[in-house]
Residue frames relative to the residue before (quaternion, step in Angstrom):
aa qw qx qy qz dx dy dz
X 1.0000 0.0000 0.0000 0.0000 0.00 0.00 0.00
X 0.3108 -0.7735 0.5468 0.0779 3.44 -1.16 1.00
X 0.0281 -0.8496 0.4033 0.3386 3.42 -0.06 1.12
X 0.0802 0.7551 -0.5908 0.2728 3.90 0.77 1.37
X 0.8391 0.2588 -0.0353 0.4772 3.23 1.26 -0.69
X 0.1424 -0.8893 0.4276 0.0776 3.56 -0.10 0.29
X 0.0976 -0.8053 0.5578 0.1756 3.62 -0.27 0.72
X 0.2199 0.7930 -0.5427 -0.1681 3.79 -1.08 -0.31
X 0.3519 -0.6131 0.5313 0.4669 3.94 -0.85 0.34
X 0.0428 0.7915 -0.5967 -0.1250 3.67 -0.59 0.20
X 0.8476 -0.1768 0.0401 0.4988 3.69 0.67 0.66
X 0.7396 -0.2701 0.0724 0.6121 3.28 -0.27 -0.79
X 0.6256 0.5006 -0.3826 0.4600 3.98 1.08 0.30
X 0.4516 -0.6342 0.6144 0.1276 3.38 -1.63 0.00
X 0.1769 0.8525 -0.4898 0.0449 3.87 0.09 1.04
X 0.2014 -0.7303 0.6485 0.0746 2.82 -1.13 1.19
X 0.0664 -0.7179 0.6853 0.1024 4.06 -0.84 0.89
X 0.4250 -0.6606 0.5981 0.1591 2.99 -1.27 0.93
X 0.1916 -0.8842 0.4230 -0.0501 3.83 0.05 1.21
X 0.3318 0.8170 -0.2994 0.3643 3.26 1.07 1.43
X 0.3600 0.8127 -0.4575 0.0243 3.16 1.54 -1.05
X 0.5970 0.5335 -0.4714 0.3699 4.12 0.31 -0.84
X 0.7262 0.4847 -0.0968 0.4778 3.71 1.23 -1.11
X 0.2726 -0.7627 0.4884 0.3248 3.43 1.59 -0.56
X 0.8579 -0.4160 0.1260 0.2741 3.17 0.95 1.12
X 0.3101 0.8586 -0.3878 0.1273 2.94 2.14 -0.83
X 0.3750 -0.6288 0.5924 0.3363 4.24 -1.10 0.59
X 0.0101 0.7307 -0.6780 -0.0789 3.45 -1.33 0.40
X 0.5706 -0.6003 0.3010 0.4727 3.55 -0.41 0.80
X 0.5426 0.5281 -0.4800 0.4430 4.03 0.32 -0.36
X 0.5606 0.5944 -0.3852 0.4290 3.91 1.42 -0.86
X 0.7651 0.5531 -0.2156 0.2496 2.83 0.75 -1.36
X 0.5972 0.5066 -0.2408 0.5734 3.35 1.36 -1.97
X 0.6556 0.5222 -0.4215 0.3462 3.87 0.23 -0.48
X 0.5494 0.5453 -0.2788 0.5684 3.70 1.29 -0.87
X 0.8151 0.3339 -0.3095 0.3583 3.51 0.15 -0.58
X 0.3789 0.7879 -0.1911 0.4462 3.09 1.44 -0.26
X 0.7146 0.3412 0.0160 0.6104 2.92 0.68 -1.83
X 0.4248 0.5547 -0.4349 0.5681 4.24 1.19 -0.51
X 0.7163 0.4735 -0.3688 0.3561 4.12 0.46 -1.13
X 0.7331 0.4085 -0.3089 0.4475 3.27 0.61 -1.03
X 0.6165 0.4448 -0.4688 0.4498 4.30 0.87 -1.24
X 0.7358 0.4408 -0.4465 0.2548 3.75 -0.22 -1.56
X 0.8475 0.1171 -0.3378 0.3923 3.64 -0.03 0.05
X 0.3172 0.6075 -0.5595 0.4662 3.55 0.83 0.60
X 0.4195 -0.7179 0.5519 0.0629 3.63 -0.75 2.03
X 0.6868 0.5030 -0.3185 0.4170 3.89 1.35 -0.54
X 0.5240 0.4301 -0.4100 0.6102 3.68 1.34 -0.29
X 0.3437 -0.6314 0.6946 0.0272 3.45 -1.16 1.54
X 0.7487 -0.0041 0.1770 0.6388 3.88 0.65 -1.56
X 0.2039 -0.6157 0.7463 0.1498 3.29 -1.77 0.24
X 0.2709 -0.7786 0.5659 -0.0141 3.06 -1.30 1.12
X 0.0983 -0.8095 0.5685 0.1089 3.63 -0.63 0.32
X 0.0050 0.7731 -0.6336 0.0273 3.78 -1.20 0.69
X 0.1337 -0.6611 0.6544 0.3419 3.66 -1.33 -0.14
X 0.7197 -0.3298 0.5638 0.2354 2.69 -2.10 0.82
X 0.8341 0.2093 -0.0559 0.5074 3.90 -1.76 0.86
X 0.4163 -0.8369 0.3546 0.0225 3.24 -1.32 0.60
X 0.6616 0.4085 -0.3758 0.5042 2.86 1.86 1.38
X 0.6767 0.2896 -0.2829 0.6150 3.65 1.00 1.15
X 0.4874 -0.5151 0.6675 0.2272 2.74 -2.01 0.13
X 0.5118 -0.2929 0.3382 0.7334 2.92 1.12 -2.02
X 0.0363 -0.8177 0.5473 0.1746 3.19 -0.83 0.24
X 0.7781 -0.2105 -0.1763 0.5650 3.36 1.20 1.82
X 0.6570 -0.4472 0.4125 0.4453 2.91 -1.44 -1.28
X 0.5478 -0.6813 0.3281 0.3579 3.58 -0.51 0.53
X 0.3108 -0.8493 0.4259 0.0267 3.27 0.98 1.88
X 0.7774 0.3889 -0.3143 0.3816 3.79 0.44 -1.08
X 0.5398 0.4681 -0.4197 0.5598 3.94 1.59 0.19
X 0.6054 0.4593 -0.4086 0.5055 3.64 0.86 -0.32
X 0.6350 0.3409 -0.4644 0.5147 4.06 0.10 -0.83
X 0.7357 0.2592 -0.4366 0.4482 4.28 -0.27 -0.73
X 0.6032 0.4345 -0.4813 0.4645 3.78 0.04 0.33
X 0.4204 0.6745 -0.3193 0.5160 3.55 0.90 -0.55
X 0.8366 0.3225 -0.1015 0.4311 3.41 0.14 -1.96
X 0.8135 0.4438 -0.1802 0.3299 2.75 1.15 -0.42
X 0.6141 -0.6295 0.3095 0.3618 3.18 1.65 0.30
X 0.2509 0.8372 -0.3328 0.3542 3.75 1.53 0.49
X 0.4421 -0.6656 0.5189 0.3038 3.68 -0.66 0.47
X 0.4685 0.6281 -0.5164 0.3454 3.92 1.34 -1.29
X 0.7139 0.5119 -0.4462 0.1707 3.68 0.32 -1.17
X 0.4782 0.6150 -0.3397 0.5269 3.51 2.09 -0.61
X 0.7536 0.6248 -0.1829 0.0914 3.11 0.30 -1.95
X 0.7327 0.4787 -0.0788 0.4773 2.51 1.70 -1.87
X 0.4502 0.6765 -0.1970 0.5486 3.73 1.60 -0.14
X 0.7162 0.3323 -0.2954 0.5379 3.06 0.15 -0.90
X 0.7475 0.5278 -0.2077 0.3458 3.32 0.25 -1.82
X 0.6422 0.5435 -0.3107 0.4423 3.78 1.40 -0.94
X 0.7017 0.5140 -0.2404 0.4309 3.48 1.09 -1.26
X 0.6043 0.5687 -0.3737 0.4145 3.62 1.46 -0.45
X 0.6088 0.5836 -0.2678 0.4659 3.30 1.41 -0.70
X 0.4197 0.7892 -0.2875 0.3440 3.34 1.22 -0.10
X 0.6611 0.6231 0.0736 0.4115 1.82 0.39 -2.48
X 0.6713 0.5016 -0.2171 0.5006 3.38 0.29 -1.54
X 0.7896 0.3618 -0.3533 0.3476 3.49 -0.06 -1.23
X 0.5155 0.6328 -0.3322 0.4728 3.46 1.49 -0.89
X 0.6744 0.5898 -0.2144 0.3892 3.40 0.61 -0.59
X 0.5546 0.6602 -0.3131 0.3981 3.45 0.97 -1.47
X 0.2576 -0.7299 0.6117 0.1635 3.10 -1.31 1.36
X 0.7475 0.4014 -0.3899 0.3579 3.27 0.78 0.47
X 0.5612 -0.6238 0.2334 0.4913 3.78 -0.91 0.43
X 0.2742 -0.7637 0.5775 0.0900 3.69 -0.98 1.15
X 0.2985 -0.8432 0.4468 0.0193 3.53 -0.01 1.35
X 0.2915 0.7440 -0.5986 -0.0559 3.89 -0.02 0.22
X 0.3740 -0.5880 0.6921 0.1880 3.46 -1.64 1.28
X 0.0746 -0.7797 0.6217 -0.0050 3.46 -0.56 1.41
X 0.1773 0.7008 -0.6618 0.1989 3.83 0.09 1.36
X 0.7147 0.2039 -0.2773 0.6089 3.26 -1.61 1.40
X 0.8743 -0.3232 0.2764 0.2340 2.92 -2.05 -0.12
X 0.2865 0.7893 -0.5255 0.1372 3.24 -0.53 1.05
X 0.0306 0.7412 -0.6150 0.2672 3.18 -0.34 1.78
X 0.8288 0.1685 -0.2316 0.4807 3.73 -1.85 0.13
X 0.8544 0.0026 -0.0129 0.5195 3.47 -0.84 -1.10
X 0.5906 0.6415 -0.3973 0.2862 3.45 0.96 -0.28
X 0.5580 0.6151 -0.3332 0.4464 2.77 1.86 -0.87
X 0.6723 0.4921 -0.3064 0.4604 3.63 0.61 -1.61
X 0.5850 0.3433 -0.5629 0.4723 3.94 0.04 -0.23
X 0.5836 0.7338 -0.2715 0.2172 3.89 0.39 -0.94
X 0.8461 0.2037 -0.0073 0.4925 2.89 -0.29 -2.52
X 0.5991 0.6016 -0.3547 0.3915 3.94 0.90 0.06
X 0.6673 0.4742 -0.3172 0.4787 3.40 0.89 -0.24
X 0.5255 -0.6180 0.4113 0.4157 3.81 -0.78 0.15
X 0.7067 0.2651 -0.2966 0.5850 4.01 0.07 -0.01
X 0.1744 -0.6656 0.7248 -0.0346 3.41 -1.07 1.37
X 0.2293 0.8103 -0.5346 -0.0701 4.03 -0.78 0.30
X 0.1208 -0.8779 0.4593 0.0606 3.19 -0.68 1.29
X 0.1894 -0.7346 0.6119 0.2237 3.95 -0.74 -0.02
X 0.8290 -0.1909 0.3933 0.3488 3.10 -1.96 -0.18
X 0.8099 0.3097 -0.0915 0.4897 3.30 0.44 -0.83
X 0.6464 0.6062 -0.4154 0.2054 3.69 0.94 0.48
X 0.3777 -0.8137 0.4179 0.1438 3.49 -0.27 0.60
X 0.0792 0.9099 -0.3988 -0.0822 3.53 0.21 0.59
X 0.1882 0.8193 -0.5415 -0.0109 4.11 -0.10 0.09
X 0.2218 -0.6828 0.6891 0.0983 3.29 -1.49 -0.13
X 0.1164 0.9006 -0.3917 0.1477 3.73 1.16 1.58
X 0.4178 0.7281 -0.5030 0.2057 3.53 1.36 0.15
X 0.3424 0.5421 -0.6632 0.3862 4.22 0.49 0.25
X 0.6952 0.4881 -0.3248 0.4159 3.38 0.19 -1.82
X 0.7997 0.1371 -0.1458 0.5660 4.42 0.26 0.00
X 0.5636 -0.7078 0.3797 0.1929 3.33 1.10 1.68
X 0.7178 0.2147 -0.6392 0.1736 2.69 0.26 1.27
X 0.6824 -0.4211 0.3582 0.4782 3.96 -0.37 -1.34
X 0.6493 -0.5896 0.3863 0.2856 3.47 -1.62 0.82
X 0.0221 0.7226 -0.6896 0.0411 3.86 0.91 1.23
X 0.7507 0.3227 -0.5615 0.1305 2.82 -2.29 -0.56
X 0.7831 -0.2163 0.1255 0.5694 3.77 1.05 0.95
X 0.3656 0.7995 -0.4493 0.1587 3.51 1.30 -0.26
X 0.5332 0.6688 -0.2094 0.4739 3.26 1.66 -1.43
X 0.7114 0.3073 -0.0707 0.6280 3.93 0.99 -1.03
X 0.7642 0.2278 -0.4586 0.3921 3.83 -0.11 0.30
X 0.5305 0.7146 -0.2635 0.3721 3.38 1.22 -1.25
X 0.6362 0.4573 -0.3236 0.5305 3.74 0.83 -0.86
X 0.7288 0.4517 -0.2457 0.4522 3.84 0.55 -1.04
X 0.3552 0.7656 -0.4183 0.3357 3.35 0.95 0.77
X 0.6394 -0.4796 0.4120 0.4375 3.32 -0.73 0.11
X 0.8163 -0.1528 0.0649 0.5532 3.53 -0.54 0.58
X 0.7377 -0.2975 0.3417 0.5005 3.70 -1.27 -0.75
X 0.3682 0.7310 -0.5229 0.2379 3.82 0.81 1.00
X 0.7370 0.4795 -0.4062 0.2489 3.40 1.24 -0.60
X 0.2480 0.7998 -0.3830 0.3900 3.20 2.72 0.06
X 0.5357 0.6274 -0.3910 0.4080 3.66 0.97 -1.60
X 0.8879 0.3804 -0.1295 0.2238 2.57 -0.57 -2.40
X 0.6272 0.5518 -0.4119 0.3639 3.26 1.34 -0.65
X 0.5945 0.5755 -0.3149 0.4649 3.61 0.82 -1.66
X 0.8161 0.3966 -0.1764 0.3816 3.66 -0.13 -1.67
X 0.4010 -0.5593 0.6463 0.3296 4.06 0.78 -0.64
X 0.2456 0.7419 -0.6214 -0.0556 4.16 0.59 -0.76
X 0.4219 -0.6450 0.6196 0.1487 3.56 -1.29 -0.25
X 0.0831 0.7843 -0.6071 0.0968 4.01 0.44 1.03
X 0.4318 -0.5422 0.7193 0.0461 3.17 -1.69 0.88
X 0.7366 -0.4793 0.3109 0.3621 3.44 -1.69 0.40
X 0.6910 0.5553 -0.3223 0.3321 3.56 0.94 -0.72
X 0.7756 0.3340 -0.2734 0.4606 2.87 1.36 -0.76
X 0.3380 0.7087 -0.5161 0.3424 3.65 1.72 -0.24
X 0.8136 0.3095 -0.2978 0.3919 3.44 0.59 -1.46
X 0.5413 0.6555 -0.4440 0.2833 3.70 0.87 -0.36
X 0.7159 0.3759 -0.2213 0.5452 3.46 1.11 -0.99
X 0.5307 -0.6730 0.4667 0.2181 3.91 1.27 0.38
X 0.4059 0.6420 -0.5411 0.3608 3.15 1.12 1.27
X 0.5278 0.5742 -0.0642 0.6226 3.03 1.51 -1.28
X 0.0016 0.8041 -0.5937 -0.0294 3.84 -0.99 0.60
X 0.7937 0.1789 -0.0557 0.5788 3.50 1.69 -0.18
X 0.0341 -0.8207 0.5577 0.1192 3.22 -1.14 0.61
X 0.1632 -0.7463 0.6445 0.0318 3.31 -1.07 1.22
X 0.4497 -0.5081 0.6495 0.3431 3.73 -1.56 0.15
X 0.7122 -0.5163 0.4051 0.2493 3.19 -1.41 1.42
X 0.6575 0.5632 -0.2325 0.4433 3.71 0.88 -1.52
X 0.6479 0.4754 -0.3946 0.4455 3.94 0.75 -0.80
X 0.3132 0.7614 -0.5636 0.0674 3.44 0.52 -0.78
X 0.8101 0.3653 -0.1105 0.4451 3.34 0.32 -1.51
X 0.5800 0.5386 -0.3541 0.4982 3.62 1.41 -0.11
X 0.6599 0.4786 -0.2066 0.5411 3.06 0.88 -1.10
X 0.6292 0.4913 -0.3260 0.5065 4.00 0.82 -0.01
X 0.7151 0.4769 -0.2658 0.4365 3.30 1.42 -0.87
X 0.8215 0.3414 -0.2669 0.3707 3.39 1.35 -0.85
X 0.1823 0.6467 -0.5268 0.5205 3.31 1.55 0.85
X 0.8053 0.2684 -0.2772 0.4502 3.40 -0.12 -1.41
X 0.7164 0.2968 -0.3559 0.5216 4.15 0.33 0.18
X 0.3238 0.6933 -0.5843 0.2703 3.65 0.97 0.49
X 0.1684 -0.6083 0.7258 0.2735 3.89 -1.66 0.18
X 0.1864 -0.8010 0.5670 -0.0463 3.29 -0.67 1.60
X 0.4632 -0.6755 0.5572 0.1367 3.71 1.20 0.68
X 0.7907 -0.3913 0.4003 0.2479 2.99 -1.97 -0.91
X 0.7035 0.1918 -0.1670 0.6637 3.32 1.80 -0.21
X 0.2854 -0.7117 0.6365 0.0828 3.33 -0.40 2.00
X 0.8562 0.2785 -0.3625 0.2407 3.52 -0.13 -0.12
X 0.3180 0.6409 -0.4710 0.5160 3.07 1.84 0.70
X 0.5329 0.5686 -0.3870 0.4929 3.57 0.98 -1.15
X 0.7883 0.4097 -0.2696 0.3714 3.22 -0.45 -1.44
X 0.4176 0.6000 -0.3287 0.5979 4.06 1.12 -0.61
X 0.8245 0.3247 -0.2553 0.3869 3.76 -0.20 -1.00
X 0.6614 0.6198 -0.2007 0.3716 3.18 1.38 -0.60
X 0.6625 0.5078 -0.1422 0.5319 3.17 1.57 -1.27
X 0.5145 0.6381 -0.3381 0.4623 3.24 1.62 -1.07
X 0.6077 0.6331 -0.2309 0.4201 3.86 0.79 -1.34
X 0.9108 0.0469 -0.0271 0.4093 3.76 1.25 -0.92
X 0.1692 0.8432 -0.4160 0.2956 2.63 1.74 1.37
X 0.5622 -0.7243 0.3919 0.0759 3.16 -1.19 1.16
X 0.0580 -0.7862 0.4426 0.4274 3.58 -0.09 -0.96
X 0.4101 -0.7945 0.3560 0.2717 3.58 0.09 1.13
X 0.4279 -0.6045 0.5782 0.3423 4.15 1.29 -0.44
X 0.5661 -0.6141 0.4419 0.3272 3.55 -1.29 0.57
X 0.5473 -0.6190 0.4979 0.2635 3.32 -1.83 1.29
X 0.2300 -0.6245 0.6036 0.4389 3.58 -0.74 0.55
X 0.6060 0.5960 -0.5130 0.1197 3.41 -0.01 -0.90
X 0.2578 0.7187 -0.5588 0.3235 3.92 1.50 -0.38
X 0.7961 0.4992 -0.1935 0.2822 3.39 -0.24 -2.03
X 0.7973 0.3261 -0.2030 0.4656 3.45 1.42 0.01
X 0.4477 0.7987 -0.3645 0.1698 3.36 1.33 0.34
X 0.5129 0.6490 -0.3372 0.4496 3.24 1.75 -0.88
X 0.5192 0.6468 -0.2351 0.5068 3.70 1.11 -1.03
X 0.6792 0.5372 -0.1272 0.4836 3.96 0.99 -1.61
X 0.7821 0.2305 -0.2356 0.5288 3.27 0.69 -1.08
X 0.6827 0.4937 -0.3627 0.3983 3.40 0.41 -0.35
X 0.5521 0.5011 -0.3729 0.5523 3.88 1.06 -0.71
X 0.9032 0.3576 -0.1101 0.2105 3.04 -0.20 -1.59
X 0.3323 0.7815 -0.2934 0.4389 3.45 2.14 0.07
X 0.4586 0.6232 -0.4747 0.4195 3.77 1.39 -1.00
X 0.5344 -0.5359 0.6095 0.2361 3.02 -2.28 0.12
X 0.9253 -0.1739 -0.0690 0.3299 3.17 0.39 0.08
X 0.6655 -0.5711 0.0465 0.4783 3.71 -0.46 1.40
X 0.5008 0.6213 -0.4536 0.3968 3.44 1.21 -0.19
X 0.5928 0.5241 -0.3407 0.5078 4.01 0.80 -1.60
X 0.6710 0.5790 -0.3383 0.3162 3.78 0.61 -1.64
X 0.6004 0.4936 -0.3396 0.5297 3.88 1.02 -1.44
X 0.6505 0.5728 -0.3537 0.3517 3.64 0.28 -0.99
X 0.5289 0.7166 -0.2468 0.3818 3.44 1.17 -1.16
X 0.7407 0.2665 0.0059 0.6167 3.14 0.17 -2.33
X 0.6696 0.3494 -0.5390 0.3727 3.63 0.13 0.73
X 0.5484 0.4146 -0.4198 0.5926 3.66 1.28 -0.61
X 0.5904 0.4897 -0.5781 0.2782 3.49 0.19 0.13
X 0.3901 -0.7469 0.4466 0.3008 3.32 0.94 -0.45
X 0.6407 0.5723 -0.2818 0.4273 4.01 0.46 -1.15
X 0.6614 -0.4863 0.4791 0.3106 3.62 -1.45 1.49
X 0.7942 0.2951 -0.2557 0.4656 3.84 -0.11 -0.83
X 0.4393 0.5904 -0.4231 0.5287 4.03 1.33 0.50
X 0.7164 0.5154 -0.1469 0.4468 3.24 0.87 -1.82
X 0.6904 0.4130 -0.4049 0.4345 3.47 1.26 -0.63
X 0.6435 0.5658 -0.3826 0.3454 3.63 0.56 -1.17
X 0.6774 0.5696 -0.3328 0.3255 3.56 1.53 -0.72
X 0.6352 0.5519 -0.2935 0.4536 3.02 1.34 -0.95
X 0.5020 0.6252 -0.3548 0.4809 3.62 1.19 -0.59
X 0.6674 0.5174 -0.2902 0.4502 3.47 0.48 -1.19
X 0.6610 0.5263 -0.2776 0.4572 3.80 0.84 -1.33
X 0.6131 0.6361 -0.3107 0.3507 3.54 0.94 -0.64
X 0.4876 0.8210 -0.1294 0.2672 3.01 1.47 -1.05
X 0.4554 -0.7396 0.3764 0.3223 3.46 -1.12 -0.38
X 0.3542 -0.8367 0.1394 0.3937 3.16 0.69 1.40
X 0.3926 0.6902 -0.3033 0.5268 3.48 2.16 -0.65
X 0.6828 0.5264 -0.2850 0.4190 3.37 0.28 -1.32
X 0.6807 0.2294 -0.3478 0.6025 3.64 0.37 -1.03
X 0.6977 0.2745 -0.6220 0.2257 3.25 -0.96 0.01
X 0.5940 0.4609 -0.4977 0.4325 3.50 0.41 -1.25
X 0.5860 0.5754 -0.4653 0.3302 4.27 0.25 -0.89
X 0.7506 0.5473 -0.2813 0.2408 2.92 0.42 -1.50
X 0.5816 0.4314 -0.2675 0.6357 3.37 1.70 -1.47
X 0.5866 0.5655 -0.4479 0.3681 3.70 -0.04 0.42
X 0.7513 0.3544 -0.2392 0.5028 3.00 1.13 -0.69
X 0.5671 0.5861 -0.3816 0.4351 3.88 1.51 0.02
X 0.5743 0.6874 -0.2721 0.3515 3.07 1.58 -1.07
X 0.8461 0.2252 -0.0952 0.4737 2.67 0.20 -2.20
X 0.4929 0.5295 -0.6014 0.3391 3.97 0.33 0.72
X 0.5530 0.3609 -0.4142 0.6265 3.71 1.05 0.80
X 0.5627 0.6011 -0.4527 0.3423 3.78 0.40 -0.33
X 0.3481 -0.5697 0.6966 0.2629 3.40 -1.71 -0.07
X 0.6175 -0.5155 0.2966 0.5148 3.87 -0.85 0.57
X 0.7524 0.4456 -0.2970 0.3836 3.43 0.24 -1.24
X 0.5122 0.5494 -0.3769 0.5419 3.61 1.41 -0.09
X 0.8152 0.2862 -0.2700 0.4250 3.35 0.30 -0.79
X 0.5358 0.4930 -0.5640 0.3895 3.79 0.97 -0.14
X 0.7351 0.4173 -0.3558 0.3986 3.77 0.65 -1.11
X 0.4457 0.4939 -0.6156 0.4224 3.63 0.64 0.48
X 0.7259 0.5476 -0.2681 0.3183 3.36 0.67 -1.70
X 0.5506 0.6454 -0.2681 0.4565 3.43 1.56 -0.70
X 0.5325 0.5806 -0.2785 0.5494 3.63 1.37 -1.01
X 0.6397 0.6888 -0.2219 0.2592 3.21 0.89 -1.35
X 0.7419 0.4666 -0.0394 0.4799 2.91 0.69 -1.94
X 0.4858 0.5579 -0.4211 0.5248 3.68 1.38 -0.66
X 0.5894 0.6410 -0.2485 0.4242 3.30 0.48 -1.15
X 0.7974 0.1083 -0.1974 0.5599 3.27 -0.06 -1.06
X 0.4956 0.4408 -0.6166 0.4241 4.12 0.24 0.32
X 0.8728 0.1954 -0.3269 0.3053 3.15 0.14 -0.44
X 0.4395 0.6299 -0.5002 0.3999 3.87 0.97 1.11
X 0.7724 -0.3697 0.3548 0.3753 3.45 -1.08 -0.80
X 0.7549 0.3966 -0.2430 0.4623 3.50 0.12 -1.56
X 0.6469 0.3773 -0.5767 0.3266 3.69 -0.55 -0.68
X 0.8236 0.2921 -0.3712 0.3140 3.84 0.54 -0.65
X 0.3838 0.6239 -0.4444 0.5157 3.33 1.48 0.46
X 0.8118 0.2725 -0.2728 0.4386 4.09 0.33 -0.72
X 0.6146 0.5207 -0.4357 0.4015 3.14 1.36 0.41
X 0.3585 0.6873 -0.2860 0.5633 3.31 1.65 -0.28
X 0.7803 0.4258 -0.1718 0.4247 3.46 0.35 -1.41
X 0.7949 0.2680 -0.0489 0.5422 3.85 0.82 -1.11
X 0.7762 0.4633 -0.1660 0.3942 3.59 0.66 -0.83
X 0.6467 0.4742 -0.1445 0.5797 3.78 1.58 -1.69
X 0.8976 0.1983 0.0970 0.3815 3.05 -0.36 -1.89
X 0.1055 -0.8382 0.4903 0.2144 3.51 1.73 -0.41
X 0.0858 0.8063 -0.5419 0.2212 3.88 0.84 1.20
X 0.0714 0.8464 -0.5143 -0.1187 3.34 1.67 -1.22
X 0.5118 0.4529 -0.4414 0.5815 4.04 0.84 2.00
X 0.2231 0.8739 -0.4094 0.1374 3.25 0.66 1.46
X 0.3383 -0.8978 0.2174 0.1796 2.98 -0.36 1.13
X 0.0707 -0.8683 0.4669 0.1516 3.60 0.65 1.06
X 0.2581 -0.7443 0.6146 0.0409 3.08 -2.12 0.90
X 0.4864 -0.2358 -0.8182 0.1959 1.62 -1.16 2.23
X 0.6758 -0.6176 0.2924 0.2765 3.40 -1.04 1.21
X 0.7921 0.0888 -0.0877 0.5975 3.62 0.69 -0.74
X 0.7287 -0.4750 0.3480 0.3498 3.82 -1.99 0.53
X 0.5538 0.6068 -0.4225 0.3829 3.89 1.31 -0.61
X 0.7929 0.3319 -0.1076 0.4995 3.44 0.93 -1.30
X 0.3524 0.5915 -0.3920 0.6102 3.70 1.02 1.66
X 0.2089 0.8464 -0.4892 0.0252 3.09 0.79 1.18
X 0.8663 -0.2610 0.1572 0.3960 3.26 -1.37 -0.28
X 0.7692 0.3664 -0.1994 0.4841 3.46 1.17 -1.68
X 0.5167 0.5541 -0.4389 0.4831 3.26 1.14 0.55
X 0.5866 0.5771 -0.2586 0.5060 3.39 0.95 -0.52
X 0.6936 0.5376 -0.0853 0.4718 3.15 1.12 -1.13
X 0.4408 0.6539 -0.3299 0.5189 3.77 1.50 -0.34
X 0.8515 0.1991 -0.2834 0.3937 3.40 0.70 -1.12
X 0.6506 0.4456 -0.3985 0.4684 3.63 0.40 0.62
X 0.5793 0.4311 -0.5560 0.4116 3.52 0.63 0.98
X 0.7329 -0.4532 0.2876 0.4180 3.51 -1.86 0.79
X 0.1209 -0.8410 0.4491 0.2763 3.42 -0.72 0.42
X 0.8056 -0.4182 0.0571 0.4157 3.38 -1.18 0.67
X 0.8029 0.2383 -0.2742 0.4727 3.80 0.86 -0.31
X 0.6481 -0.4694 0.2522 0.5441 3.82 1.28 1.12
X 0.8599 -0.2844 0.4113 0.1029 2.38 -2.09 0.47
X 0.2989 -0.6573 0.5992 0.3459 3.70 -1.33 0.08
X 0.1970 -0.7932 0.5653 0.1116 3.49 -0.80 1.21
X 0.0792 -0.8195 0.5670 -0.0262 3.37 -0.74 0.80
């Protein structure tokens, strides 16, 4: 047992705290194998009603995976770069699965893996104080842990944004775009954890859990991101990241000019392979789209940028990474094409 993680029965729930706070929670694969573990003993145990998830401290959920042990394993020729992949995307999976309601209190940062313990379960809860992103262009690589499968089922052509740009959404707009399914004030946390665990959840636990959340609902104030959706769907609708820049510059408007310049920052690898991620897996089934995303990630371990934008943002915080190949012209196809073939030690099997 890792105490990175923490399990307790607290009544009629299962909690799992993520027990990072110095790290913001960061997943490390012992996090991970310990959760599932602990998934063996709650899912068929008739006295867990719901599992709940929190983070430890009072600035994250998670705010991923613990990327800077993945790039030096990487370099170094490690299995974690398999291990931690495979084993993360099952956990997904899993939570996606769960016949019962899986509750994550998403206060603070919650991004990458934070996201995949999260946006897969059926009760999303955000506060004032959550942060939500999907920034993996910006460290070459792509929105995995399902990014490829929730991101499309967005509201219009926003999960295109969030993927391409890395954006940064608050609670208003978490729930506007239907990432986010609740809002709770930052302060209930621990109230809202307690009356889960003393709820009477009857015959329909996720009615329960509804009646509860209902009880400490927040009002979240208005999403700015509204005022820019016409702009979203219509930019971000192109075929490819080249048509998409072209867009938000004929668009002409300051908050065009930014998302563009964001995009340029990028990995020029990253957006394409992203972009076809997000065409793909909006036909996919989850377990389809993680083992693409699995291909994926082979793919980019074994290229250039991911250990170049870690360098840049994570090592040296230089934040002037130099990606190869340097611009979106010289990203051809059979590059593109690298990251979606079986790699050498199989497939993810779900």
């Amino acid at each position: 047992m890792t105490h990175d993680i923490l399990f307790e029965r607290r009544g009629a729930i299962g909690l799992a705290t993520l027990n990072r706070p110095k790290a913001l929670n960061a997943l490390t694969l012992p996090m991970i194998r310990a959760f599932a573990r602990q998934l063996d003993a709650w899912e068929p145990d008739p006295a867990v009603r719901a599992i709940v998830q929190t983070g430890a401290g009072d600035r994250a959920f998670c705010a991923g995976g613990d990327i800077r042990a993945i790039h030096d394993a990487g370099k170094a020729g490690d299995r974690l770069t398999r291990d931690f992949f495979r084993e993360e995307y099952a956990l997904n999976h899993r939570l996606h699965r769960c016949p019962k309601p899986v509750v994550a209190l998403i206060d603070g940062v919650t991004m990458g893996g934070g996201v995949g313990l999260s946006v897969h379960g059926s009760h999303r809860v955000a506060t004032e104080r959550t942060v939500f992103a999907m920034p993996e262009t910006g460290i070459g690589l792509f929105p995995d842990v399902g990014g490829g499968y929730f991101l499309p089922r967005l509201a219009g052509k926003v999960g295109m944004y969030l993927a391409l740009t890395g954006a940064r959404l608050k609670v208003a707009d978490m729930l506007h775009c239907g990432i986010a399914t609740h809002c709770m004030a930052s302060s209930d946390r621990a109230a809202v954890i307690d009356a889960l665990a003393a709820a009477d959840y009857g015959l329909n636990p996720h009615g329960g859990v509804n009646r509860v959340l209902a009880e400490f609902a927040a009002a979240p104030g208005d999403a700015p991101l509204k005022q820019h959706r016409a702009t979203i769907d219509r930019c971000f609708a192109a075929q490819s990241v080249e048509a998409i820049l072209a867009a938000l510059e004929a668009d002409g408007s300051a908050w065009a000019g930014e998302q563009r310049a964001a995009i340029l920052a990028k990995s020029p690898t990253a957006l394409k392979i992203t972009l076809r991620q997000m065409r793909d897996g909006a036909g996919m089934s989850l377990a389809e789209e993680l083992r693409m995303e699995y291909r994926m990630m082979q793919g980019c371990i074994a290229g250039n940028d991911v250990y170049e934008g870690v360098r840049a943002v994570i090592i040296d915080k230089d934040n002037n990474p130099q990606w190869r190949p340097p611009s979106l012209a010289a990203v051809d196809d059979a590059l593109v094409e690298r990251h979606f073939v079986e790699p050498p030690d199989g497939d993810l099997m779900l």
